[in-house]
LUMPA-666551 format. One record per residue: residue number from 0; x, y, z of N, C-alpha, C, O in turn; residue in one letter. Coordinates in steps of 0.001 Angstrom, whole numbers, plus 500000, padded with zeros to 6 digits. Each point is the difference from the previous one (the first is absolute). Layout:
<NUM, <X, Y, Z>, <X, Y, Z>, <X, Y, Z>, <X, Y, Z>, "A">
...
// end
This chain:
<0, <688834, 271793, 407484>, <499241, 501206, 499801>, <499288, 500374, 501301>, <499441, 499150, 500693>, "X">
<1, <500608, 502436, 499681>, <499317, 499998, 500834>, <498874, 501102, 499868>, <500265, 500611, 498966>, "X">
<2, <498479, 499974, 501675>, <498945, 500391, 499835>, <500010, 501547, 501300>, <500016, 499967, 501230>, "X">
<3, <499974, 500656, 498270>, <499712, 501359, 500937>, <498716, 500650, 499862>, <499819, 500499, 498889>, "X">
<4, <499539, 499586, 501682>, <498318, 500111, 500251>, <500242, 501427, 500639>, <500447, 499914, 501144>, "X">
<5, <499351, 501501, 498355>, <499640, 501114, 499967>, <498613, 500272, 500582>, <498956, 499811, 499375>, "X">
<6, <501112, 500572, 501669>, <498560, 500362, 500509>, <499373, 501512, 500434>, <500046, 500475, 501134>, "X">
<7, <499424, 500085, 497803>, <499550, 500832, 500557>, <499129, 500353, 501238>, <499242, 499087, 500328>, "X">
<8, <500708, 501882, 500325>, <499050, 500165, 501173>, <498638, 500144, 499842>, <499619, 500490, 498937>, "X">
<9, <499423, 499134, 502032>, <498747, 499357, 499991>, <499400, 501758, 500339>, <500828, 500813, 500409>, "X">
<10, <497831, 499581, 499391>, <499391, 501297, 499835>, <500538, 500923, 501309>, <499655, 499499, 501070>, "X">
<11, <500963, 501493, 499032>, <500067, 500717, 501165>, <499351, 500755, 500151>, <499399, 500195, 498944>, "X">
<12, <500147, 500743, 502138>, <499554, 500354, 500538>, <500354, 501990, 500052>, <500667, 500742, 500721>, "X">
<13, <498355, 499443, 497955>, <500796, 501468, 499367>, <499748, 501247, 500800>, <500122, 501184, 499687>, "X">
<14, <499470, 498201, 501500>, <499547, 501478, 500979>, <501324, 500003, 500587>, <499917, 501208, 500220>, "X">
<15, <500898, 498586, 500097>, <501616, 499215, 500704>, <500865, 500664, 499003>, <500303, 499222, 499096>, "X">
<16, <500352, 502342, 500732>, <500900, 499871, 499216>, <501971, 499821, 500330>, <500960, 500683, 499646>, "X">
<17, <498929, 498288, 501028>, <501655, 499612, 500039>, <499934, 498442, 500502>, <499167, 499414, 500693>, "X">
<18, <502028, 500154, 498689>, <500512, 498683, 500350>, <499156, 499205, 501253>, <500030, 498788, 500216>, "X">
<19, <499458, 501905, 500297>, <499024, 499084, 501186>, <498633, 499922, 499723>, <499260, 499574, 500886>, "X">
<20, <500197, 500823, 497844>, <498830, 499277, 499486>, <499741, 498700, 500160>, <500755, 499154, 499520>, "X">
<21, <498435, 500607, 500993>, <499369, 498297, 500093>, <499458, 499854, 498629>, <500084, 500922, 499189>, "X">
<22, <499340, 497898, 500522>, <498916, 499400, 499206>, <498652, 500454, 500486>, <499760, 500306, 501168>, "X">
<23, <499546, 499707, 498029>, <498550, 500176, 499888>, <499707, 498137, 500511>, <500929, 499192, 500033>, "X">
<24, <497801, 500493, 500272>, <498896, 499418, 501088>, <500471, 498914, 498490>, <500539, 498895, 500063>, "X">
<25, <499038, 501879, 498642>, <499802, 498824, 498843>, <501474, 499756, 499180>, <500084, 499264, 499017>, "X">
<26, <501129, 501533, 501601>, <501271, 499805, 499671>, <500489, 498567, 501180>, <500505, 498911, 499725>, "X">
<27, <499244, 501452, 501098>, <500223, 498908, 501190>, <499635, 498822, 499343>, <500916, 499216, 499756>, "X">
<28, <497418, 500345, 499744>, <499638, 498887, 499609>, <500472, 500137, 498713>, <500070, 498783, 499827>, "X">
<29, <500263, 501606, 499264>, <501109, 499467, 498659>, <501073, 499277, 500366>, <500411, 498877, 499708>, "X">
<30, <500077, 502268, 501214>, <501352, 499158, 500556>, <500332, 498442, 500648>, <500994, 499281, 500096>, "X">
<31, <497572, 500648, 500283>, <500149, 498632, 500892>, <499614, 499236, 498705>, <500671, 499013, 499698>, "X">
<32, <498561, 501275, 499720>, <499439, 499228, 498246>, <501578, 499575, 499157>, <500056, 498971, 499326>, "X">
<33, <500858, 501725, 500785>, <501641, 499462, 499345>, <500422, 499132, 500531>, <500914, 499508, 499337>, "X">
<34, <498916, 500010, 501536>, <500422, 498422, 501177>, <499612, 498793, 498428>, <500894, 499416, 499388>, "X">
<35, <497560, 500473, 500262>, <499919, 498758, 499430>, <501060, 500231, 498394>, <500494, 499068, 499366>, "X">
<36, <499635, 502460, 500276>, <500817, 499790, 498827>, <501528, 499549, 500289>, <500689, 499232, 499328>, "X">
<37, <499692, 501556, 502024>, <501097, 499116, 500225>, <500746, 499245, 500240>, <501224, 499913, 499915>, "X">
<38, <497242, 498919, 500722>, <500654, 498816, 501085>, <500352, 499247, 499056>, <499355, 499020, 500372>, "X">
<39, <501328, 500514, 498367>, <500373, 498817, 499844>, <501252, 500311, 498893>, <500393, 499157, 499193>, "X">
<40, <500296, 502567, 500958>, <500920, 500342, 499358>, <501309, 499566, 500820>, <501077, 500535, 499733>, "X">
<41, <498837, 498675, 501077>, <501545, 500151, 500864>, <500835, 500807, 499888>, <501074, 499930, 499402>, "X">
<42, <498301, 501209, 501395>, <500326, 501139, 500336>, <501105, 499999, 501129>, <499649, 499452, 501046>, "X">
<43, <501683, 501094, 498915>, <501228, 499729, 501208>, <500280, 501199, 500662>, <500785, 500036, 500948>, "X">
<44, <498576, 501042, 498581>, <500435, 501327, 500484>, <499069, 501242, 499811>, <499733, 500164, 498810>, "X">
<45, <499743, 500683, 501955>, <499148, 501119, 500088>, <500883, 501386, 500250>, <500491, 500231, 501105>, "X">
<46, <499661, 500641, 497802>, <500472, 501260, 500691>, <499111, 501075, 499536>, <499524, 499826, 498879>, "X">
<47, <500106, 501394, 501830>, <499461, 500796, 499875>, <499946, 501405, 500129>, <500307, 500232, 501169>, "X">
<48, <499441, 500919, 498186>, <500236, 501318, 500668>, <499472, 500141, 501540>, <499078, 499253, 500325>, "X">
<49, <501487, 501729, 500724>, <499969, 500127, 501126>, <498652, 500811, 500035>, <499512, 500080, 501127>, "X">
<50, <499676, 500639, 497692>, <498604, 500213, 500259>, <499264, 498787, 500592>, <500228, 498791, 500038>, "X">
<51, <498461, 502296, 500561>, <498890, 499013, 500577>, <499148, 499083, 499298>, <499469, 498974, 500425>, "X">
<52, <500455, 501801, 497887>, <499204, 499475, 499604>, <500467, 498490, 498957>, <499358, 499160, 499369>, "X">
<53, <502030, 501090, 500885>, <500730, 498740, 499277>, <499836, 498564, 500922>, <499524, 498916, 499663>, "X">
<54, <501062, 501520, 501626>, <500434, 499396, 500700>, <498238, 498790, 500029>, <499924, 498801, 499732>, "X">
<55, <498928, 502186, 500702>, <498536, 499177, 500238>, <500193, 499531, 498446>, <499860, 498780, 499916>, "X">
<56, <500351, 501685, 499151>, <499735, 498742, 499008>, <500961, 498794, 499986>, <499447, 498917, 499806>, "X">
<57, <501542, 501074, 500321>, <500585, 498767, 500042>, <500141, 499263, 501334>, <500808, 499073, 500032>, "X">
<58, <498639, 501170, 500851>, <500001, 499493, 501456>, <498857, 498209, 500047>, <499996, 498898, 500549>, "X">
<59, <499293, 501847, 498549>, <498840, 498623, 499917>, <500878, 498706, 499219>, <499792, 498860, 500415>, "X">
<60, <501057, 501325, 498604>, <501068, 499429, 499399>, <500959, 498932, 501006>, <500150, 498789, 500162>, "X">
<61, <500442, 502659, 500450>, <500702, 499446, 500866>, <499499, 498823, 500836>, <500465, 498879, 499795>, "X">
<62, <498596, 501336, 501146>, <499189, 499267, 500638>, <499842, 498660, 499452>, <499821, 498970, 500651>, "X">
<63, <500264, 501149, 498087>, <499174, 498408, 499262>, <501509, 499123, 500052>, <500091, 498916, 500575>, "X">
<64, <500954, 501696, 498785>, <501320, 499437, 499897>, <501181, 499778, 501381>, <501101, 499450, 500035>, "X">
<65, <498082, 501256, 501018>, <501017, 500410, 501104>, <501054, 500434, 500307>, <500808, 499748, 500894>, "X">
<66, <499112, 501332, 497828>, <501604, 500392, 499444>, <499961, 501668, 501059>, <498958, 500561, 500339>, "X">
<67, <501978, 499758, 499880>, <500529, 501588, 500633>, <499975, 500726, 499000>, <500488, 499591, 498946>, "X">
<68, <498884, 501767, 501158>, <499699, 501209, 499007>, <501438, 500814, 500009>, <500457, 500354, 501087>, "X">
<69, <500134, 499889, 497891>, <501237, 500497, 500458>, <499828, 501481, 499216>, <500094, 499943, 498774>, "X">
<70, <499709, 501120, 501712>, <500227, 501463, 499778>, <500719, 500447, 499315>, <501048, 499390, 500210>, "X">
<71, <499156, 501516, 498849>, <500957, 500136, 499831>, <499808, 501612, 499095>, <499417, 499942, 498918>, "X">
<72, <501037, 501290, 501528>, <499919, 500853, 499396>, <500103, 500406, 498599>, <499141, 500684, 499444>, "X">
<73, <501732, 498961, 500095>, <500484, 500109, 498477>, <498528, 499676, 498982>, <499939, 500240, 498794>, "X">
<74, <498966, 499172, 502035>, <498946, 499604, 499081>, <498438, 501046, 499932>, <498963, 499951, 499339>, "X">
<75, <501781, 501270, 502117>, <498627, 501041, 500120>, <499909, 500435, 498246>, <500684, 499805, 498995>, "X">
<76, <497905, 500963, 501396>, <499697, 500668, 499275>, <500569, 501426, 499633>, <500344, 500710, 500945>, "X">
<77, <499810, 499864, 497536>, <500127, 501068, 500329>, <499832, 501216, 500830>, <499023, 499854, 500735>, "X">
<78, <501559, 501291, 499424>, <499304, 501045, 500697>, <499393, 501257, 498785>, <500619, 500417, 499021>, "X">
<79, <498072, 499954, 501414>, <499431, 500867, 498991>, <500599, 501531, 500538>, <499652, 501021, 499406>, "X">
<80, <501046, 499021, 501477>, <500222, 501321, 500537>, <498609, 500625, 500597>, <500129, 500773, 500949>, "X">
<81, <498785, 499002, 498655>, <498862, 501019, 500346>, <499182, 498718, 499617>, <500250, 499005, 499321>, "X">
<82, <498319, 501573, 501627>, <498545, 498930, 499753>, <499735, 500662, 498575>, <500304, 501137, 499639>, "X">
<83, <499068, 497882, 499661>, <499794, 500315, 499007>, <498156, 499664, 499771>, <500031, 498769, 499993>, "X">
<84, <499227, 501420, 499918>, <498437, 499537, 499879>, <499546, 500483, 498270>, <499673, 499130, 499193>, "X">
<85, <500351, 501678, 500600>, <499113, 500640, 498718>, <501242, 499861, 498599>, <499412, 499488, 499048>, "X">
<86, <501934, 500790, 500631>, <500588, 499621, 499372>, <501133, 499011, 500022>, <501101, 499997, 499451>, "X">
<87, <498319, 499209, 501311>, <500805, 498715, 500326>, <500586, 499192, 498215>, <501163, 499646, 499806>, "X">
<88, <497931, 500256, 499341>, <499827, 499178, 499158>, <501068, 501021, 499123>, <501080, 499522, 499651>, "X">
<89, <498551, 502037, 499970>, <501152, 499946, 499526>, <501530, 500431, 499970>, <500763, 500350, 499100>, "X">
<90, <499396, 499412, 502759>, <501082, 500288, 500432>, <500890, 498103, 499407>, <501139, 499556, 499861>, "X">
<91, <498041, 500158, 500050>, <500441, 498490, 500288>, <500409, 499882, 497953>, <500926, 499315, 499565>, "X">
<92, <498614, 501089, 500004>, <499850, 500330, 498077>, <501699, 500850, 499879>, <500857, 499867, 499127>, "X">
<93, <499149, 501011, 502139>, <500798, 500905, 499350>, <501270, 498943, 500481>, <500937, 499829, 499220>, "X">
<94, <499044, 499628, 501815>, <501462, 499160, 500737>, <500433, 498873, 498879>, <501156, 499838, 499610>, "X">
<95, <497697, 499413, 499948>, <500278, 499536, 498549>, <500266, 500557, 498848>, <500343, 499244, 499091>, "X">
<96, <499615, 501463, 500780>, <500453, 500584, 498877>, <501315, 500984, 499828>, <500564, 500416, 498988>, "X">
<97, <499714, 499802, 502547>, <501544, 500185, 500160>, <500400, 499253, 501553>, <499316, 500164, 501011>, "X">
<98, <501464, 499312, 498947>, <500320, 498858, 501424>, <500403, 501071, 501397>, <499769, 499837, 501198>, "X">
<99, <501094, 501575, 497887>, <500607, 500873, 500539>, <498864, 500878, 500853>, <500356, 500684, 500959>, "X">
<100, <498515, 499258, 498697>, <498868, 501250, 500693>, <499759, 499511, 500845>, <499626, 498828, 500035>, "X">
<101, <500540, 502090, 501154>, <499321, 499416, 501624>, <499540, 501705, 500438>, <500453, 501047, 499538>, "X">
<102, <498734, 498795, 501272>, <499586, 501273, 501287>, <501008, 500030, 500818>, <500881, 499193, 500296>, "X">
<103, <498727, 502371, 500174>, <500961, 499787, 501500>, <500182, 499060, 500992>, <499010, 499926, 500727>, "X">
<104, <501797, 499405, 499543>, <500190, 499128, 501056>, <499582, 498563, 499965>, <499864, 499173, 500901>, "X">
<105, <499890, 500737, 497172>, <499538, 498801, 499773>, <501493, 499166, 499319>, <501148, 500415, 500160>, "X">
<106, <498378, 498084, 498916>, <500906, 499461, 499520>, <499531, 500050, 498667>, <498824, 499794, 499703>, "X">
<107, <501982, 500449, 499570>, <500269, 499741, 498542>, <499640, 498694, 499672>, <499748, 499396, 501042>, "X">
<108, <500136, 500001, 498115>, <499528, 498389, 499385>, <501633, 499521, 499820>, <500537, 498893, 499962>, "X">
<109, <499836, 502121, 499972>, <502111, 499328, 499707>, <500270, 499583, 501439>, <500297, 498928, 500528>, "X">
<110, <499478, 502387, 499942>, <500400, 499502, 502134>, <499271, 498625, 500153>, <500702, 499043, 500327>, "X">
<111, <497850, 500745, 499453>, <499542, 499278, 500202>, <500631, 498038, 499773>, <499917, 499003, 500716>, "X">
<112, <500707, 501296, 497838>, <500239, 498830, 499216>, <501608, 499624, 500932>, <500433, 498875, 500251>, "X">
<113, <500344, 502775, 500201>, <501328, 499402, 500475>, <500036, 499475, 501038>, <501010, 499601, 500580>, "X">
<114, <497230, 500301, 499987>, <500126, 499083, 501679>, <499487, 498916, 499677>, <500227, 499219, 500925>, "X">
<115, <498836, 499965, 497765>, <499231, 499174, 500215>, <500604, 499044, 499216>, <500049, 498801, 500275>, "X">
<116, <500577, 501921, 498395>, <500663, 498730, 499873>, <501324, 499811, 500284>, <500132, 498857, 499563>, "X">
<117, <500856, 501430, 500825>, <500741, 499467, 501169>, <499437, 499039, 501113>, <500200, 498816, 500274>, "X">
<118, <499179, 501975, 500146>, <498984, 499189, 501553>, <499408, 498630, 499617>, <499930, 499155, 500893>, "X">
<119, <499557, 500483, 497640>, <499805, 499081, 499281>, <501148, 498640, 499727>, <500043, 498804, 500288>, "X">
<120, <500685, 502039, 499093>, <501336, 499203, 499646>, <500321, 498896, 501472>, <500002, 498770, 500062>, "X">
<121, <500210, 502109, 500834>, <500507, 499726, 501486>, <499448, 498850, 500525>, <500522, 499014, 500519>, "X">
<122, <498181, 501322, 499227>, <498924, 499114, 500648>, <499752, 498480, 499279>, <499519, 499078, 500660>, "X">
<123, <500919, 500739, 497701>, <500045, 499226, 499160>, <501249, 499314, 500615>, <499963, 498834, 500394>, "X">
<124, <500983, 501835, 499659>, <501429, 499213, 500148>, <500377, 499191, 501176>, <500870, 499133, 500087>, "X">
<125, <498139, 501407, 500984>, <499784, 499807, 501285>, <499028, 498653, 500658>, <499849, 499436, 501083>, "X">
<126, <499727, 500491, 497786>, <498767, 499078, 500353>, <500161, 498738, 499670>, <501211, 499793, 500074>, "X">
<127, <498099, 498989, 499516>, <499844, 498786, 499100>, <498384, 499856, 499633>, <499027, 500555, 500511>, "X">
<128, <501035, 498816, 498780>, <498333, 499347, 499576>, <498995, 501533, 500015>, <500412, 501156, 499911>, "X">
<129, <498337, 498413, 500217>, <498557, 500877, 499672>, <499985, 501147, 500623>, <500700, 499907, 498992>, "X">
<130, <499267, 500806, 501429>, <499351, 500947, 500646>, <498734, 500901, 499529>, <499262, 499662, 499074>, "X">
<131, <500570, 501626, 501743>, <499136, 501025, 499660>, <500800, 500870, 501065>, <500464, 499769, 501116>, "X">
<132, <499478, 501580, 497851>, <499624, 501238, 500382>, <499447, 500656, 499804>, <499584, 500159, 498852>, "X">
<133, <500046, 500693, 502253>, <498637, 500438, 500368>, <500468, 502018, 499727>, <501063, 500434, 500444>, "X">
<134, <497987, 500435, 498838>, <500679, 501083, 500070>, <498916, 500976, 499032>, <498787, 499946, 500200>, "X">
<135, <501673, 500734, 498986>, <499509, 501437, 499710>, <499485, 500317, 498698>, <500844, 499567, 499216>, "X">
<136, <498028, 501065, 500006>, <500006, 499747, 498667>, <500994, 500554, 499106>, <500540, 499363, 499095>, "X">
<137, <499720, 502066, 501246>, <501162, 500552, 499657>, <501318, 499360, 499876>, <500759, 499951, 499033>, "X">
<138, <499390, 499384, 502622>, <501612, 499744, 500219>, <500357, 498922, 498566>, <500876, 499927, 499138>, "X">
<139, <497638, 499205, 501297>, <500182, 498502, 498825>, <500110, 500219, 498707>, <500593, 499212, 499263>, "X">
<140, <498699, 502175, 500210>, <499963, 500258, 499027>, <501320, 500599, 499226>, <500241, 499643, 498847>, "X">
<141, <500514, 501193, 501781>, <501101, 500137, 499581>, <501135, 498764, 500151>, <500856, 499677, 499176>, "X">
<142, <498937, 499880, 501828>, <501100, 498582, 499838>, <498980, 499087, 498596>, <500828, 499509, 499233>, "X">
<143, <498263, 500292, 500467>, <499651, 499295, 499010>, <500185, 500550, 498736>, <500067, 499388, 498934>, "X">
<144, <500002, 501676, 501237>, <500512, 500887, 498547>, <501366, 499835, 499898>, <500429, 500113, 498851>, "X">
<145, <500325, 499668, 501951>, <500990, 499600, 499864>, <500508, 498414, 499693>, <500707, 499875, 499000>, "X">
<146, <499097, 499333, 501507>, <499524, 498499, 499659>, <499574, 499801, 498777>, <500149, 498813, 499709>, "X">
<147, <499465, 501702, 499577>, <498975, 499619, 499158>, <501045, 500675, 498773>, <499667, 499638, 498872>, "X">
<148, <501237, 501052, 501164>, <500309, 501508, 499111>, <498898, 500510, 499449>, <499672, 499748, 498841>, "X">
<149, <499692, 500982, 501914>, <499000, 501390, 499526>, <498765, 499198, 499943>, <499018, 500494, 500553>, "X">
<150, <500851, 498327, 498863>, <499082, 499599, 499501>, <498484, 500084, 500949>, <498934, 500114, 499395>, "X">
<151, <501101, 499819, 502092>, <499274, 500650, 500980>, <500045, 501439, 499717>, <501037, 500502, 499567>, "X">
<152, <498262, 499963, 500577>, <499808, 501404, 500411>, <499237, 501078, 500291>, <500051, 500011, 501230>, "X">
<153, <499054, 501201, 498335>, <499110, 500658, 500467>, <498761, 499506, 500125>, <499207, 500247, 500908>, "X">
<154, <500650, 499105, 498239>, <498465, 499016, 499360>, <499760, 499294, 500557>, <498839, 499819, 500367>, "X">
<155, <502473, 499196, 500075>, <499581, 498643, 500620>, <499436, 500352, 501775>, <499045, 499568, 500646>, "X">
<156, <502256, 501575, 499747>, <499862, 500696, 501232>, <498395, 500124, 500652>, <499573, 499827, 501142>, "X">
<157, <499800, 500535, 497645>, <498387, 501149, 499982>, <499305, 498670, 500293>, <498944, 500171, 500610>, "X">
<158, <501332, 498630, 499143>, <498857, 498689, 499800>, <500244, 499162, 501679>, <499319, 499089, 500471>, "X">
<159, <501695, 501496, 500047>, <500175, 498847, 501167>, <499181, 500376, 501366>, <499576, 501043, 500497>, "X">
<160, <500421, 498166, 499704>, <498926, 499764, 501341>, <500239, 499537, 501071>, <500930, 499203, 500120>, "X">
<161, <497991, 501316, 501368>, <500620, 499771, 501141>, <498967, 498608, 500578>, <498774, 500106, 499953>, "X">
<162, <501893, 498639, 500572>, <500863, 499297, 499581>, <500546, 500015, 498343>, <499323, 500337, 499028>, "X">
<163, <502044, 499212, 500970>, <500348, 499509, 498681>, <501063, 499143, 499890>, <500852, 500457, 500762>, "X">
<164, <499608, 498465, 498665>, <500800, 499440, 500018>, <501068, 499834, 498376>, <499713, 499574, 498881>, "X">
<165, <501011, 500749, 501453>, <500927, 499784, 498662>, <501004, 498804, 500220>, <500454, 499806, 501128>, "X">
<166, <499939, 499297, 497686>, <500988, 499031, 500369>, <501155, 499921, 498992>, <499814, 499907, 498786>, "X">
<167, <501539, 500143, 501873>, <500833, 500037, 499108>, <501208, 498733, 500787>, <500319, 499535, 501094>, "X">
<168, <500024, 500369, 497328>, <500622, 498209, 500187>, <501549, 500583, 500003>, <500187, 501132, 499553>, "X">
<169, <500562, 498341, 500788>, <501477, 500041, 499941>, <500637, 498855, 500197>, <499586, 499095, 500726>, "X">
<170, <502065, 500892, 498253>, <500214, 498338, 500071>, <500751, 500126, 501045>, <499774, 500971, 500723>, "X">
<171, <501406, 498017, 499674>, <500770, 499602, 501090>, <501197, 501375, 499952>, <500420, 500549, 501019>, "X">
<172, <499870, 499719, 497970>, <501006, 501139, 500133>, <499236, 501421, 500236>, <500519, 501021, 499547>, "X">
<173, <498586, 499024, 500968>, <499176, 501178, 500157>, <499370, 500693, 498778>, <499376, 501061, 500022>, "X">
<174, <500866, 498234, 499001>, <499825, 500934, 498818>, <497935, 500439, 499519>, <499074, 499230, 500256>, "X">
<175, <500825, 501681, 499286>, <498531, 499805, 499661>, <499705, 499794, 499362>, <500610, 500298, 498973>, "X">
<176, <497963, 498865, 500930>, <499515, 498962, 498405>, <498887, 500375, 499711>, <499805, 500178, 498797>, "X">
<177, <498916, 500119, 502264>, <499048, 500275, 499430>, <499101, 500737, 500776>, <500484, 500278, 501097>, "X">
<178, <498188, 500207, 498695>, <499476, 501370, 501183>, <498731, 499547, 499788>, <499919, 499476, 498889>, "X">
<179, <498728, 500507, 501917>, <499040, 500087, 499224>, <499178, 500394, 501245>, <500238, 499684, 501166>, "X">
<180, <498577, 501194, 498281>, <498749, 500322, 501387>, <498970, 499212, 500338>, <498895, 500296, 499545>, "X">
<181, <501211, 498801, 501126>, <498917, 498900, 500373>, <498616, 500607, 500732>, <499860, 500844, 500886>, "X">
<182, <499177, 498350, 498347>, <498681, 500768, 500237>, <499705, 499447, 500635>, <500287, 498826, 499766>, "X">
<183, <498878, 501432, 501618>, <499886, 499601, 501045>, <498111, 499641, 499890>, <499252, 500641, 499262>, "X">
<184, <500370, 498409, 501495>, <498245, 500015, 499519>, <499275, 500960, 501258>, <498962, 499613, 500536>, "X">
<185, <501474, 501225, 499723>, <499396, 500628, 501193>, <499824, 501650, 499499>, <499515, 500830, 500769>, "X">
// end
């Protein structure tokens, strides 16, 4: 059996609107705070979206295990097409409730699901033993709605948090067994 440790990103920094958002001063220190939850998972592999704000959360990780952060696009975040500030919440209501609705120049929750879980699969088949990836609430959320059949979904989406860690088990044939959101004491 092996263990895939889902990591959401640590608080960013919402004045920053594109992929080169940093962490916030108190996202930085969360991030370095996931080192003691993870030092004793024998962890073999780190991959992460090519954002900034992924990359500083799992870097403190890295560091502890001495493992190489390996990038990898297929795990960004959606695109909203447009900043969104004042109806963010229920642009995000309406994408759930049809996968198909996006803005101009944005991604659909379907576009979304046909890069992440593929990009998932890849990365499973590719690997051995523990890892973490590091990535998006959205992106995770539709690959976990998928994982799960449905059983993730708008609700669970609304409750997750920056850090967050989700863990899902898979046996030797890749197959999936079980999902769960580990509460972190921080």
């Amino acid at each position: 059996m092996r263990k895939i440790y889902f990591l959401r990103h640590s608080i960013r920094d919402q004045s920053v609107h594109d992929e080169k958002a940093p962490l916030t001063t108190r996202g930085k220190q969360l991030a370095n705070d996931l080192v003691p939850y993870f030092g004793d998972k024998k962890i073999q592999f780190l991959f992460s979206s090519p954002f900034q704000r992924t990359m500083e959360t799992i870097k403190p990780v890295g560091r502890h295990f001495n493992l190489p952060l390996v990038e990898h696009d297929g795990l960004r975040e959606r695109k909203n097409g447009e900043w969104l500030t004042q109806d963010f919440d229920r642009y995000t209501e309406k994408q759930w409730g049809d996968f198909d609705f996006k803005l101009k120049n944005g991604d659909s929750l379907n576009e979304v699901k046909e890069r992440i879980v593929p990009t998932f699969y890849e990365i499973l088949t590719q690997t051995t033993g523990n890892g973490v990836v590091c990535g998006h609430g959205t992106a995770f959320s539709v690959l976990f709605n998928t994982l799960t059949n449905q059983s993730f979904g708008y609700q669970e989406f609304l409750t997750m948090k920056m850090p967050d860690v989700f863990l899902g088990t898979f046996d030797n044939q890749q197959q999936f067994i079980s999902f769960e959101n580990i509460k972190l004491d921080f």
